[in-house]
Structures are given as C-alpha cells and as structure tokens.
C-alpha positions in Angstrom: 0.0 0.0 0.0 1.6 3.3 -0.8 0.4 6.9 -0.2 1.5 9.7 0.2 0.7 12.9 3.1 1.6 16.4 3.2 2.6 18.5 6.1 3.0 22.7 6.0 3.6 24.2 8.8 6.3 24.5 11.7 8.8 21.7 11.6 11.5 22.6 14.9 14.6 20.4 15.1 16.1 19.8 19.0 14.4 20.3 21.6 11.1 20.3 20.0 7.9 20.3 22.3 5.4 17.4 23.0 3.2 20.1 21.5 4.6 20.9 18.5 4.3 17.1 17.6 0.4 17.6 19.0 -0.1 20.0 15.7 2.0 17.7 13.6 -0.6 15.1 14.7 -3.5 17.2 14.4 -2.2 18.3 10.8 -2.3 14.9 9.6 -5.3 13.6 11.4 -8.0 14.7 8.4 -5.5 13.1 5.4 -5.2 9.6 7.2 -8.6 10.0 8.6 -9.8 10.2 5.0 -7.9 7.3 4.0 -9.5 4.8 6.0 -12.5 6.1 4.1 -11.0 4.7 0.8 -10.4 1.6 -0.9 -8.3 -0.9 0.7 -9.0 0.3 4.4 -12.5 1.3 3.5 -13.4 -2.4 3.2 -11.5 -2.9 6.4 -12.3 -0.1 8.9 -15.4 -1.4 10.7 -13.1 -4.7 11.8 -9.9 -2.8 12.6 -11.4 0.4 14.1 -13.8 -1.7 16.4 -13.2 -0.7 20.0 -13.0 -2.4 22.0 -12.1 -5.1 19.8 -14.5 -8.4 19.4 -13.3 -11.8 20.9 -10.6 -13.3 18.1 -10.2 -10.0 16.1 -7.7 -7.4 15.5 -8.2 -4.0 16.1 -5.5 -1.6 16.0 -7.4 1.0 18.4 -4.6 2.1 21.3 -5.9 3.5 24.6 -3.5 6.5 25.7 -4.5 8.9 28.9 -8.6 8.6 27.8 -7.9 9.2 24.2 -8.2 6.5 21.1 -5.7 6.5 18.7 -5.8 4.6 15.3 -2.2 4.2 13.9 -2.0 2.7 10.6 1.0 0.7 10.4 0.6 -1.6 13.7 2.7 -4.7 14.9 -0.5 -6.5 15.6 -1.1 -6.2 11.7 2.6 -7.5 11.3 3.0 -3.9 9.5 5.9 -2.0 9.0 6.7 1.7 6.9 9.5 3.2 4.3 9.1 6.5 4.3 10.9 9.0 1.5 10.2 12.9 2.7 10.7 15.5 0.2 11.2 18.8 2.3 11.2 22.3 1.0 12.8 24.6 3.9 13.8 28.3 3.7 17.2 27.3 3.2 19.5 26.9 0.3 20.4 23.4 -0.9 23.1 22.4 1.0 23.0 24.3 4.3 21.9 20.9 6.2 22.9 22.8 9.4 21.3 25.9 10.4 19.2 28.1 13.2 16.1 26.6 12.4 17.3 22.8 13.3 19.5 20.4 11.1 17.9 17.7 9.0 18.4 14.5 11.4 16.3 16.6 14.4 13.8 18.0 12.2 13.4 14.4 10.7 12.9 12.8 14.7 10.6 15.5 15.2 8.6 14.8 12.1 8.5 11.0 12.8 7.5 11.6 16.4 4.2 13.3 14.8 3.6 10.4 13.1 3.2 8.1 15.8 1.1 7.5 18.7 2.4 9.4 22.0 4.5 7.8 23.9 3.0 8.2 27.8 -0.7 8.6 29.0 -0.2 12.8 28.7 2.6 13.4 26.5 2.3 16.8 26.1 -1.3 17.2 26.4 -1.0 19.2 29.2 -0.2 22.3 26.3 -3.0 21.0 24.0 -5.6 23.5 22.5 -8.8 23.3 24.2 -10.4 21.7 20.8 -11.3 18.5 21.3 -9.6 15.5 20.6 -10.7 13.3 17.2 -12.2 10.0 18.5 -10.1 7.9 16.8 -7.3 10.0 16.3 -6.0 8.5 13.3 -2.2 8.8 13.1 0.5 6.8 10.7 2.3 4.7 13.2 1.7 3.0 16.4 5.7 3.4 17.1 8.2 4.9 14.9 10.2 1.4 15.3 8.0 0.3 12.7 9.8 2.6 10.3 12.7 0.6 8.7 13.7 3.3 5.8 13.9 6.7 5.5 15.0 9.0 2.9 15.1 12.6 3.0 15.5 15.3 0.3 15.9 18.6 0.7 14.9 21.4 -1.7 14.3 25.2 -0.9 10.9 26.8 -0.3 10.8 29.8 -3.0 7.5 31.1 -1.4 7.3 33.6 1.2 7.6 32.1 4.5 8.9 31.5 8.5 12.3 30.1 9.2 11.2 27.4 10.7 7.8 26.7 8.0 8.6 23.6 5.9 6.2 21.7 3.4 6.6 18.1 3.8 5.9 15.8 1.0 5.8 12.2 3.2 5.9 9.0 0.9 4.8 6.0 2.9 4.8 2.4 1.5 3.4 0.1 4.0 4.5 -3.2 4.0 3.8 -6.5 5.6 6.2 -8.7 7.6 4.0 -11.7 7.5 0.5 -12.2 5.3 -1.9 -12.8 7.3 -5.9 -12.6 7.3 -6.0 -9.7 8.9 -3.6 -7.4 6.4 -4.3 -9.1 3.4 -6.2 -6.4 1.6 -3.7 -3.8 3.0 
C-alpha cells in the first residue's frame, strides 16, 4: 500500500515540544482519517477500528491517557513503513545545518508526529482546548515500525517563517507476514 501525506507548517529540530508534535498530529489527522475512508481500508475499517475489539479480532485501536488512537501501520497487523520525505525549507540546498534545526532533528521530530504518543499525557497538558478526534488516526503505532527513510531537501521559493517547511511524506506500507488480517492492506 503506498500513499503519500503532506505537512505545512512548523517543523522545529532539538528540543522540540510534546506540543509541537500535538499539531503535527492534528495536521495529519484529516489526510489519514480520510484514507480509511478509501479503498483498501474502507473495506477494512469497521473490523480494525472496532473498539473495544471483538473476541478473536484485531483492532488496532490504542488507549493513551482517555484518548483513542488509530495508527495505521501496527505490529498487531505484522505492518511496517519506508518512508521517503521531500522537504522544502527556507534554506538553500546544502545548508543541512542551520538556526532553524539540522535535517536529522527536524526528521525525529517529524517522525514523532507520526506516531502514537508515547506516555498517558505526552504533552497534552499544552494542547488547545479543541477537542480530541475520536479515533485520532495517526500513521504509526511506534516509529520502530519505520525501517527506511529518505530525505531530500529542496528550498521553499515562497514567502515564509524560518522554521515553515512543506513536507511531502511518501509511505509504502508493507507487511512482515501475510496474514488474514492485512491481506487487503
């Protein structure tokens, strides 16, 4: 299965906050959230997003601090994720290190936005008083799951904030064993 997501907005590199990787989250809810809705996980959302799950089923609904979270790529669906990110920044090709965070921190950042918090209140202490998607549908339950990434880098040519990136995220899920349960993934 391959698709791919887009991300504008703020991406910090070290020392980012459990909250910027809320709005990373929340920025990527709607696009996997409207996924599910499509052909293959259309046919597969009532079994998988059932909560709590039946006797004998797989569901890959996770339970953190009150809130549901519906990753996509899931060890219980024997799942895993390459990802290939094609990043326009406000800086030149090239400059890989600079004030606004080098690529390999901006990268962690972006992958921890991906997944499902780690902790019952990872940072939702700094949330937005909006509430929370029930599911929130992020990419991965961990971002172990990931076992490549590339990255390019190209410059923004638009008007922008230092720190504003557009993220062009290429995901190809794949399986580590076929089973009943991922076979029309």
């Amino acid at each position: 299965m391959e698709f791919r997501l887009i991300y504008e907005g703020p991406l910090h590199g070290q020392g980012a906050k459990s909250s910027h990787k809320w709005e990373i989250r929340r920025a990527l809810h709607p696009q996997l959230q409207r996924l599910w809705q499509e052909r293959p996980l259309k046919e597969a959302a009532s079994r998988l997003l059932a909560h709590p799950a039946p006797p004998d089923r797989v569901s890959v609904i996770v339970e953190k601090g009150g809130l549901l979270f519906a990753p996509l790529v899931t060890q219980r669906l024997d799942l895993y994720a390459e990802l290939s990110v094609l990043l326009f920044r406000q800086q030149p090709r090239g400059t890989l290190i600079t004030d606004g965070g080098d690529i390999d921190n901006r990268l962690k950042t972006l992958l921890d936005g991906l997944r499902v918090p780690r902790g019952a209140m990872e940072g939702r202490a700094e949330l937005p008083q909006e509430p929370a998607p029930l599911p929130f549908f992020c990419l991965l339950e961990d971002d172990s799951l990931v076992t490549k990434v590339s990255v390019e880098s190209e410059q923004l040519l638009r008007p922008a904030k230092p720190d504003e990136v557009v993220a062009i995220i290429s995901v190809h899920v794949k399986k580590t064993v076929l089973s009943h349960d991922n076979m029309s993934l």
